[in-house]
C-alpha positions, 0 to 999 in steps of 0.5 A: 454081453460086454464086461460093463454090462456084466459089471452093471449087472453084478453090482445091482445084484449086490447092493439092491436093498444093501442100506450100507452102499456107498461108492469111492475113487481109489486110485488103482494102478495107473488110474482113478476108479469108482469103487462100490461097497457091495457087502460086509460081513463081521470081519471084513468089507466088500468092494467092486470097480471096473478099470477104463480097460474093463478090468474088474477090480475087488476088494477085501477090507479086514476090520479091526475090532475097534472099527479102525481098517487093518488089511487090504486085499486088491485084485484086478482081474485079467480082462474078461475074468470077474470074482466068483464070491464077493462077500455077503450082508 
């Protein structure tokens, strides 16, 4: 199975049912990506993309209590690699 297949595979798993999907470019290093809002949970935000090289990228967004966005955490993960826990809803 190639990373894309693994990538489309995670992603269904985590935003089928999930009402608040929503999807993104962010720019990523050196490139556009297609970022996918796969959970939250009371404090934070969950996000995956994948790079054109099939780097998979995650990332965490803490929510402030007034809704405003505070911290951001963003990982690209080494080709191959893919996060062990993406957060939950």
């Amino acid at each position: 199975m190639t990373m894309c297949e693994k990538f489309e595979r995670l992603l269904f798993q985590c935003v089928i049912n999930y009402p608040y999907y929503i999807s993104l470019a962010r720019k990523v290093e050196d490139e556009t990506v297609v970022m996918h809002k796969v959970g939250h949970n009371a404090t934070h935000e969950f996000w995956l993309g994948m790079r054109h090289d099939e780097r998979m990228v995650y990332l965490s967004v803490c929510e402030d209590c007034d809704g405003s966005m505070s911290d951001e955490h963003l990982r690209v993960f080494p080709k191959g690699e893919y996060p062990s826990y993406i957060g939950h809803w």
